[in-house]
N, C-alpha and C positions, 0 to 999 in steps of 0.2 A: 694229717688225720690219723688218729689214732688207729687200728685194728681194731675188731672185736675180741679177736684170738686172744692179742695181744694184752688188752685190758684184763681177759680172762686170766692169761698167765700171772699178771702180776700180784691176783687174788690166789692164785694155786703154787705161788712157790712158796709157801708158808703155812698151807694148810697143814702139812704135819709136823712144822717147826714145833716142839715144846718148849722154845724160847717165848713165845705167846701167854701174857700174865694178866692176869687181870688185877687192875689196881683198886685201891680202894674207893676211889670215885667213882667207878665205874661199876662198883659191885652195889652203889647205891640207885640205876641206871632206872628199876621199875618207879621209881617217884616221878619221874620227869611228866609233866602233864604235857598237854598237845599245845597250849600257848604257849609254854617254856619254849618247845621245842620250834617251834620258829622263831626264835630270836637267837638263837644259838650262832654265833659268828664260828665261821672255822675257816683259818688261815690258807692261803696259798691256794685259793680256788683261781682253776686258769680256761676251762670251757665256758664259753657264751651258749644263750637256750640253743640257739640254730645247731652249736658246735656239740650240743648235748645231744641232740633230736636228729641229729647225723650217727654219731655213735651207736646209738638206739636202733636207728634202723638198720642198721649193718648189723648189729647183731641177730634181728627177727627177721631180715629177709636175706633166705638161704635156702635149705637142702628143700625145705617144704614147700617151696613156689615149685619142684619139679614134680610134686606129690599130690599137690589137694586138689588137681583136676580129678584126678583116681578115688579120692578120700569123697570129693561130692558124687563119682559116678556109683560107689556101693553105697554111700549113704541118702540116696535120693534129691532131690531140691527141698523139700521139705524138712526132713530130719537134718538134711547138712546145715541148709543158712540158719534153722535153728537154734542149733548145737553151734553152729561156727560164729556168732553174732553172741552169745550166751557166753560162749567160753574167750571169747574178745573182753566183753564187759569184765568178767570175773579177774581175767589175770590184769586188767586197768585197775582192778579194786585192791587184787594182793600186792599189786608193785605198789602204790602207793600208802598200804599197810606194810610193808617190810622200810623202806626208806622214811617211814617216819619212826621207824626204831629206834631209827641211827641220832647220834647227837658227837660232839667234840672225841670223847674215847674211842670208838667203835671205828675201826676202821676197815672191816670187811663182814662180807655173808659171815663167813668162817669165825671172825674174831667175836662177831653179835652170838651164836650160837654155843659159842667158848664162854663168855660172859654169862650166858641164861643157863646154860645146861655144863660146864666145865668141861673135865676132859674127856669124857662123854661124847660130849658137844662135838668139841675139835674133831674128833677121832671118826665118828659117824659121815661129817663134813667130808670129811677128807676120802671116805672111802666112795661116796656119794660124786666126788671132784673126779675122782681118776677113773670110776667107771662111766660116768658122762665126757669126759675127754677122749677116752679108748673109746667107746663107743660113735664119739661123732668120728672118727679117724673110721673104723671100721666102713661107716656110712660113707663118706668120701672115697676112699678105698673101691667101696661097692660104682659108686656114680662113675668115677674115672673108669673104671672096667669097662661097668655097662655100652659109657659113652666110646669108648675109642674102638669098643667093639661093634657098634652102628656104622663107625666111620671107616676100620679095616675090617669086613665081617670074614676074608680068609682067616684072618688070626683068631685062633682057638681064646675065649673068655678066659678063663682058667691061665693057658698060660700067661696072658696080659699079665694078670694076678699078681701070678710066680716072678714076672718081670720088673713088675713094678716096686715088690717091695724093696731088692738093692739100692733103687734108685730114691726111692723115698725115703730112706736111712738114710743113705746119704747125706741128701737136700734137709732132713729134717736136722743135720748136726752143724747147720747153719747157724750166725747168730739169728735173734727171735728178729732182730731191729730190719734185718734185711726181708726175711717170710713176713714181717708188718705190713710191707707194698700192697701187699695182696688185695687189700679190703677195698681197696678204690677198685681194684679190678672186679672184685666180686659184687662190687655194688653197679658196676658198666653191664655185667652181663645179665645179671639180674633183670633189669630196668630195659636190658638192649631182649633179654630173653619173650616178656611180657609186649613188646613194638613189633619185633619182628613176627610175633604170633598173629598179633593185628592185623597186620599185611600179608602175610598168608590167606588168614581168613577170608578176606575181604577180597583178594586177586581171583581166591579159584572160585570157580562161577559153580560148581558140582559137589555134592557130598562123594565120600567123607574128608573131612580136611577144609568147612566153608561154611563162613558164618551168611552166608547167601541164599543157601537151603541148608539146612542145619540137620542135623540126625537127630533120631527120637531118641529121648529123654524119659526118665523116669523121675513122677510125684516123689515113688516112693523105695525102697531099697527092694532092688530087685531077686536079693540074696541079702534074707535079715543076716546069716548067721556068719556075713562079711561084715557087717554092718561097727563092730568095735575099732576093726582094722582103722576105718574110717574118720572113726573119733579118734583112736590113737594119734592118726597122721595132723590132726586139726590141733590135738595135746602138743605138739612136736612143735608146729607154728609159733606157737606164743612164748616157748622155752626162751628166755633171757634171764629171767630174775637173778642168777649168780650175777649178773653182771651189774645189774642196773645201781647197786651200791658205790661202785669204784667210778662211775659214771657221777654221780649225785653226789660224792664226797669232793670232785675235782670240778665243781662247780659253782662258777663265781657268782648267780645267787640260788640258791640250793632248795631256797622255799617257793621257785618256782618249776621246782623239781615235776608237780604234780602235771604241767600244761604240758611241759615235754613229754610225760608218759602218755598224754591225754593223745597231741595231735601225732605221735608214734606208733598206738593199736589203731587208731584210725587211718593214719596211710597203710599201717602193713593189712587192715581186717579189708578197706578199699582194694592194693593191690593184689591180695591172694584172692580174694573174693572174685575181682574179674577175671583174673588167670583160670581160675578154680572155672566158672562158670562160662565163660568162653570156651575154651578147651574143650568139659565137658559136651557144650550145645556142637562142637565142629565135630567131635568123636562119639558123642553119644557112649553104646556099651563098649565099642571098639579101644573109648582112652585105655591106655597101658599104664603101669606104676609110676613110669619114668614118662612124663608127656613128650621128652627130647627123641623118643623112638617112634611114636607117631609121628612128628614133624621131619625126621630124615628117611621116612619109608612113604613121605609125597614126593611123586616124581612131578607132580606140576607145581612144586614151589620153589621159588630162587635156590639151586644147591649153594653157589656161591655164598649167601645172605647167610643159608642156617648153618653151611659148616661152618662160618665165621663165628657165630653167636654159640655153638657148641664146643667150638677150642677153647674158646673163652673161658668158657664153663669148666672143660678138663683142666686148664691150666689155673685154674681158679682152686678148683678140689684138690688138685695135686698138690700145692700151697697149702693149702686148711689141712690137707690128711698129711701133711708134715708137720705144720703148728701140732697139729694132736696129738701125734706121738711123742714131740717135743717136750708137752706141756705133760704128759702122762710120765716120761722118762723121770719128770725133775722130780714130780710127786714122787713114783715111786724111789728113786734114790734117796731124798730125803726122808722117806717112811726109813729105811734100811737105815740111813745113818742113823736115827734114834736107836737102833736095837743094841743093844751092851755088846753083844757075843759080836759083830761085825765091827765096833770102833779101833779096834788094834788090828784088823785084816790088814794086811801087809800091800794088798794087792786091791786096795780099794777103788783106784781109780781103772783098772781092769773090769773089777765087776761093772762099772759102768755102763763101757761099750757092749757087756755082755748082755746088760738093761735092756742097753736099745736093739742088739740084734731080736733076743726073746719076745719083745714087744710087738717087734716088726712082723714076725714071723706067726707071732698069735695073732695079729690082725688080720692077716692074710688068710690066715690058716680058718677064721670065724669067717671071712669074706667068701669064702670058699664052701665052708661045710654051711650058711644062711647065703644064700643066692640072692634069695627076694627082698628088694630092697624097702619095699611096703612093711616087710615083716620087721624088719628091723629098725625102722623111723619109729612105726606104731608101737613096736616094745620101749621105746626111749622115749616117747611119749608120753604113755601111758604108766611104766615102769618109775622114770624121772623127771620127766616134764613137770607130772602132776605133783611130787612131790617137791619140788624145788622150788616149785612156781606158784604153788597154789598154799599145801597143806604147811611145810616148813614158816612161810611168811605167814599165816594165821596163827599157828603156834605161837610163833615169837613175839606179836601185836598182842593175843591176849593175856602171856606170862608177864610180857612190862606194863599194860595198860589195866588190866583185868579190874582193877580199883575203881578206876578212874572213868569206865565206859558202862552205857546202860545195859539193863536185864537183856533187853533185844537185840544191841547188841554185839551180847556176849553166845545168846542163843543163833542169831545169824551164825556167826562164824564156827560154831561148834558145828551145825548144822550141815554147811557148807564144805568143811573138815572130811565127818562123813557124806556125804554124798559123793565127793571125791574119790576119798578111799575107795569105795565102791566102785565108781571109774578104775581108778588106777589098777585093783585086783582083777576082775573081766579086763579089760584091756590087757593086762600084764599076763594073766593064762591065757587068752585066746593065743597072743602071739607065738606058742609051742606047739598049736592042735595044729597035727597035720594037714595041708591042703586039701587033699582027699575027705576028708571029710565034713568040710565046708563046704563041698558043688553038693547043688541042689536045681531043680527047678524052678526059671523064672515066675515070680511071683506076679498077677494080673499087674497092671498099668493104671 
């Protein structure tokens, strides 16, 4: 099985290649109509649906199953399933507009927007690739701390930190093929994280921590002015779309791309949705950012059971915040090899290692000075999520099809465009305003 990481990588080591052309067939690419494009045969496809729809899910289910109990306890039950069922639909609608883009030429996010927008395109891509790779790195980074500091709480957070990053340099100067393992692991803990919660629930006969007598709940966001944070983490869920290209290009029949995207939002909207909602009903206002610190601060649930399911998880993140830096390293050294003034550096393969210390050390260094790991899912959310996932793949359906598709729509997707942005700017400022002053007074019930 493939990795998700790994899939990702093989789209990010070329983002800043200017070996990347666009031919002339492909410069004719907006004529293609929507029946063209399902007849389109393209060679060497080697995923079956299941083997697609596996892929898929390892991509969407990750940092945000530890999150969106927290994202429905400030967003309420009302505004969350909402919002969280709305923005399901919507990223099923862009994945399936971005991957009918694509045809014979186009062979990645990056190469489609190279094509529509030129070096432009590329170059925007690319800066978009290495701050969403650095970014999920920083977020692993964060979890691994958090988690190992639940599990030794003598050990000072911060140093964990400081500790980890040698060690994750290290690990991350692995080849990518051997960090690939991981993704069977990250999909065990996952699926083991969501069961062992069940059983929890269900053993302790007493709130908090029991779906037996449940803690109260809120209709409605009990703190409107948390209430983005909330959305952001939900934007964060549905982040795949970089991917879902190199997924449908390596698929052997690729026009049933659309069923895979289909039964994929629906197990991940299923699976976070009970996480989400469960959790919530056992913690009520009590859930934390990370639900793993609720379930290891019950003294009457199996210890053995959840440090098992929580090593998991470290050793999970520890793996993905190496892929990230990895995959951030190759971008950034390739961005530098294009630059004129660095091709005759003597000492090229030096600056390298220098890449990965600086890298390592800045992520650390953001892990440190953003603590809160809500803040920082929701800025990547809302900041990239939205645009990667949502606005980019509308862009690009309406500059190739634009001809070809009705008034409505064209006005849909324009519509949906902004209303996004909107999202993505409040969500993307909130993420800055200090803590302090977002407490407020609970709002009635």
């Amino acid at each position: 099985m493939q990795s998700d990481m790994t899939v990702h990588e093989n789209d990010c080591c070329n983002v800043l290649d200017s070996s990347v052309t666009i031919s002339p067939s492909v410069k004719t690419l907006p004529k293609v109509t929507h029946e063209e494009h399902k007849d389109i045969a393209v060679p060497e496809r080697k995923l079956r649906i299941w083997q697609s729809c596996t892929n898929t899910m390892n991509i969407l289910l990750g940092l945000g199953l530890l999150s969106i109990p927290y994202a429905f306890r400030v967003s309420g039950w009302l505004i969350g399933w909402s919002f969280f069922l709305l923005w399901a639909i919507l990223s099923n609608y862009t994945g399936n507009r971005l991957v009918q883009c694509f045809n014979e030429d186009i062979t990645s996010y990056v190469h489609l927007c190279t094509v529509l927008w030129g070096k432009k395109g590329r170059i925007v891509m690319g800066i978009i690739f290495i701050f969403e790779a650095f970014g999920n790195g920083v977020a692993n980074a964060l979890i691994c701390a958090d988690n190992v500091h639940e599990l030794f709480p003598e050990f000072d957070i911060i140093h964990i930190k400081l500790v980890s990053m040698p060690i994750v340099t290290c690990i991350s100067m692995l080849p990518m093929r051997y960090l690939g393992y991981t993704s069977c692991i990250g999909a065990i803990s996952s699926l083991g994280l969501i069961i062992v919660s069940c059983i929890d629930g269900l053993t302790k006969r007493h709130a908090p921590g029991s779906l037996l007598e449940p803690m109260q709940t809120s209709l409605w966001p009990t703190n409107w002015k948390l209430l983005p944070y909330g959305l952001g983490i939900m934007c964060y869920v549905f982040a795949g779309h970089i991917v879902f290209p190199s997924i449908y290009k390596k698929m052997k029949t690729p026009h049933l791309y659309s069923r895979v995207l289909l039964a994929s939002f629906t197990l991940t909207t299923i699976l976070h949705g009970f996480m989400g909602s469960t959790m919530y009903l056992m913690f009520g206002d009590n859930t934390e950012k990370e639900i793993t610190q609720n379930i290891l601060r019950q003294s009457d649930y199996s210890i053995v059971l959840n440090k098992l399911v929580v090593w998991t998880i470290v050793l999970t993140v520890v793996s993905k915040y190496a892929l990230c830096l990895q995959i951030t390293y190759e971008m950034e050294a390739r961005g530098l090899a294009q630059a004129r003034f660095l091709r005759k550096f003597p000492l090229l393969g030096v600056l390298r290692y220098i890449i990965y210390v600086l890298t390592s050390i800045a992520a650390v260094a953001i892990a440190i000075l953003f603590p809160d790991f809500d803040r920082i899912l929701s800025f990547f959310g809302s900041a990239l999520g939205t645009v990667t996932c949502i606005i980019i793949p509308l862009l690009c359906y309406l500059k190739m099809f634009w001809s070809s598709i009705s008034a409505f729509q064209r006005t849909l997707n324009i519509g949906l465009i902004v209303i996004t942005a909107i999202i993505a700017m409040v969500g993307t400022v909130w993420s800055f305003i200090p803590g302090d002053l977002l407490q407020q007074d609970s709002a009635p019930r």
